[in-house]
N, C-alpha and C positions, 0 to 999 in steps of 0.2 A: 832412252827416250823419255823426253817430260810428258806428264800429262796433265790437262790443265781443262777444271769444267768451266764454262762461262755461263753464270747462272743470272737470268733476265727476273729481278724477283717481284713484276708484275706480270709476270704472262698469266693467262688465264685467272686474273685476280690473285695471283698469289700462291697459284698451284705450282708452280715451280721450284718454287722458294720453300713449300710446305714439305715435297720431296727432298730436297736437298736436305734439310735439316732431319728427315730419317736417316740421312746415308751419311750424312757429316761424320760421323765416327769411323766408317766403312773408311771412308777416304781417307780419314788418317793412320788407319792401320796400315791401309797398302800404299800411302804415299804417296797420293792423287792432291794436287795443288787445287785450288779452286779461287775463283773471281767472282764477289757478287757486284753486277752491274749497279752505277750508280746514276746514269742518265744517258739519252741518245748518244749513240757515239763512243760510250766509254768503252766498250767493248771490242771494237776497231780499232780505236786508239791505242789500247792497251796491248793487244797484239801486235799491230806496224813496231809498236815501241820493241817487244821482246822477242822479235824475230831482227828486230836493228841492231840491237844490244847481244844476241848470241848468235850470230850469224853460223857457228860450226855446230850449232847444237840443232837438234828436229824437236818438235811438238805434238803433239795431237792434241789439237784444240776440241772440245766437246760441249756444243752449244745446249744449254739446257733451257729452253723455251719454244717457241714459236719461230712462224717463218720471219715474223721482225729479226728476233734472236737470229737464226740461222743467216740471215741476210746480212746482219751485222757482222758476224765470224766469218761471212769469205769475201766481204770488202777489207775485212780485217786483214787476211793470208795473200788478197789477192797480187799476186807478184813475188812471193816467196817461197822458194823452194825450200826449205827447211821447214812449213809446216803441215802440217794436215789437218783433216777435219772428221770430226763423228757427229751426230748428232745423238739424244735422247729429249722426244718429243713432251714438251709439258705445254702446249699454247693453245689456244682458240681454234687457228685453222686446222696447221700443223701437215701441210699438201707437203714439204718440204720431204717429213717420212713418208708421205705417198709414196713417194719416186725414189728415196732413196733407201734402204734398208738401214733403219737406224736400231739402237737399244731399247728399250723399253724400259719405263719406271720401274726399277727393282735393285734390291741389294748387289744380284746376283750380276746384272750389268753392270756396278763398281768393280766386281771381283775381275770380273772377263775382263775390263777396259785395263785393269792394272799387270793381267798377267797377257796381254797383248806382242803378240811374239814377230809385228812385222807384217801377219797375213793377211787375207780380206783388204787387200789394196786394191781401189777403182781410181780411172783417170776420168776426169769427167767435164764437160763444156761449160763453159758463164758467157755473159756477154757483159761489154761495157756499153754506158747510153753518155751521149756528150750532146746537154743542153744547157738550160738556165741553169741547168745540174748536172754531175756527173758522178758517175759512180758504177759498180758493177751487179747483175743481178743473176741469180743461178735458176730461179721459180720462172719469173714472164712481168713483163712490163706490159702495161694498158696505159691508153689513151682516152679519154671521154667518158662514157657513162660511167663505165668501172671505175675506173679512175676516182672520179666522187662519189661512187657507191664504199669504197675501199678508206676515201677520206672519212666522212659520215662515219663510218662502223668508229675508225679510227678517233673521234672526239666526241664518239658517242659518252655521256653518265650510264645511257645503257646497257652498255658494254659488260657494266659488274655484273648487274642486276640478272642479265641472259646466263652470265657463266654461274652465278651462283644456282639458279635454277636448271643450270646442266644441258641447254638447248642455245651453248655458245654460236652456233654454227647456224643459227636461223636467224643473227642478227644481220648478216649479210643481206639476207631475203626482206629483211624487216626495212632496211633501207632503198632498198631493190626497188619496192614497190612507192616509199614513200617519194623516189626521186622520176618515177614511171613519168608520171601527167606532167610535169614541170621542163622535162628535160627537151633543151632544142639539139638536135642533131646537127652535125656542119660540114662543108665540105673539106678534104683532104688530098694531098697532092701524095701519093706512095711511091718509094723510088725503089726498088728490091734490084740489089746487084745489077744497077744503071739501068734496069727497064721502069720507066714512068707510067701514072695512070691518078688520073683526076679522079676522085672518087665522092659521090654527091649526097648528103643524107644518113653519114656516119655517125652511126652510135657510138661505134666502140672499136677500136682496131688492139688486139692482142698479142704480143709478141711472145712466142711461149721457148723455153727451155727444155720442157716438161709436161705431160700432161695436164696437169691439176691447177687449182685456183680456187682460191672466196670459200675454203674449207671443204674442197674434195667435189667441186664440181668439174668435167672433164673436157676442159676448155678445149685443149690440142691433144685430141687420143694418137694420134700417131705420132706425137714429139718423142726428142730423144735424145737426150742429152749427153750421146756420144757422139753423133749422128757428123757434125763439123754445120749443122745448119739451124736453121732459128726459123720454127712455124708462126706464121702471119693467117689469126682471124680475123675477120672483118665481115661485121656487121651491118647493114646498110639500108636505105630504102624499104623501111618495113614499118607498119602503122603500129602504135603503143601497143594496141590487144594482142595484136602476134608477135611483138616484140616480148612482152612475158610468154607466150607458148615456146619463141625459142629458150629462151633462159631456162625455162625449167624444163626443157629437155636435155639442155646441157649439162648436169647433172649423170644422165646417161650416156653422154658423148652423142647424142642424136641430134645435133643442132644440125649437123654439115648437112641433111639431107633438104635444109630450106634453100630455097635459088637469093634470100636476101643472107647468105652466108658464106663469104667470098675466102678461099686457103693460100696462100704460098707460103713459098720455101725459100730460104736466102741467107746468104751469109752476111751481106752487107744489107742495114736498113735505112732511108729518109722519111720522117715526115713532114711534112710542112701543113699548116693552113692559115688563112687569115683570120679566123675566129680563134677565140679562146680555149684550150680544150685542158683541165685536169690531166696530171702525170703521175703515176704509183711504178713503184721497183719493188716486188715481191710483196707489194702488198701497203708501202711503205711514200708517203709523198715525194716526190721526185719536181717539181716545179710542174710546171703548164707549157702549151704548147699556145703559140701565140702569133700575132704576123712579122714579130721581131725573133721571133724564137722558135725556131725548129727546134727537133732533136735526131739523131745519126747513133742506131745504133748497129755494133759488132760481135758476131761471135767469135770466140778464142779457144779453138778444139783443145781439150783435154789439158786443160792450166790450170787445174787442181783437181787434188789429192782425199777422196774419201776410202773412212776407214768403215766397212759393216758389220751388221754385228754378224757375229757366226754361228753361236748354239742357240741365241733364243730367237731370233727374227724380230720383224718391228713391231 
């Protein structure tokens, strides 16, 4: 079995990159390949290509970054049975090891990864989304505010500046608030497994995977990414000031108890609106939702392959 880290060497300003370069010896002791990413996309690419090219051989792909990074390695596998996936979290958000039991930055997860005997195998759900864009996502795809909350952080300069001060995970909130007063809400036509519903005054509708999102807030606590289904929040009819009281109880998972915070559950998703609405896939832009441009997404039970860690936890 190859093993193979995928290392993002911007995530968190460069903490990913800064780990790596401890352990770069590690990996060459024990034989551990490694890839440092060189722009969106190379990391996908790079895989499709060497799951093309050894089709009798298995991987274990080992994303070293954030949930960008992680998002990139299972659009990377998705559709190959010969690879698998680990994670060791180095990024900003990093919800991705919320939910899944990843390694932790340490020597001693090289050693494990290398003497890796086959165990600690999980089957686990994605969903693909087919719009102006398409592609697959393992976290939760958002529509509207989030959406450009997620952009914003995403072309923030201040992006560096929060992670270097070690309070990466508040720029989320920092944009949160800056897009509060501005933001027009719009209506949305939601189709969940062929039952329709016109929906008026949407902020935000969330498609989750997984509990987590925007660095470990508890979008969808009941999700579950063995489950064969895909949690639908939805936000709605709610004035700015208690539209921040929900957010920052979402953090706790206490949003569900507002009546303007609508749940289901579905295998098959439509949106439609005639307004323009921002699109993110784990976190990452995904195009807009528009009166030309829905988006249809789908869950795909158990289509890939995680590998956890075993003696140190995440």
């Amino acid at each position: 079995m190859k093993i193979i880290l995928i290392i993002n060497p911007k995530a968190k300003s460069g903490q990913a990159l800064r780990y790596f370069r401890s352990v770069q010896k590690v990996c060459d002791t024990e034989g551990i390949d490694y890839w440092i990413t060189k722009a969106p996309g190379d990391a996908s690419s790079r895989i499709q290509h060497w799951c093309l090219q050894n089709p009798s051989d298995k991987a274990l792909f080992v994303g070293v970054g954030g949930d960008g990074t992680m998002h990139e390695v299972l659009n990377g596998v998705a559709g190959f049975t010969n690879a698998l996936v680990a994670c060791i979290p180095a990024g900003s958000g990093n919800d991705f090891a919320r939910s899944f039991q990843s390694f932790p930055r340490s020597h001693e997860s090289i050693v494990e990864l290398s003497k890796w005997n086959g165990e600690m195998i999980e089957q686990h759900d994605s969903a693909f989304y087919e719009g102006i864009e398409s592609g697959w996502f393992v976290n939760n795809l958002g529509i509207g505010f989030d959406a450009l909350v997620a952009y914003s952080v995403n072309k923030s300069p201040l992006k560096k500046w929060f992670n270097r001060m070690k309070i990466g995970k508040l720029i989320y909130v920092f944009y949160l608030i800056r897009h509060l007063f501005t933001y027009a809400p719009i209506t949305m036509e939601i189709r969940v497994d062929g039952k329709e519903k016109s929906v008026d005054n949407v902020w935000f509708v969330t498609v989750s995977n997984q509990p987590y999102y925007g660095g470990g807030m508890k979008i969808a606590p009941n999700a579950d990414s063995r489950d064969g289904e895909l949690d639908l929040t939805i936000v709605h009819n709610v004035s700015r000031w208690k539209f921040l009281a929900v957010f920052i109880s979402v953090f706790k998972g206490n949003h569900l108890r507002f009546k303007e915070v609508t749940t289901r559950r579905g295998k098959l998703i439509h949106v439609h609106s005639e307004q323009t609405a921002k699109i993110h896939a784990d976190g990452e832009e995904a195009g807009q939702l528009s009166k030309e441009n829905s988006i249809q997404i789908e869950v795909h039970p158990q289509n890939w392959t995680f590998v956890r860690a075993h003696k140190y936890g995440s």
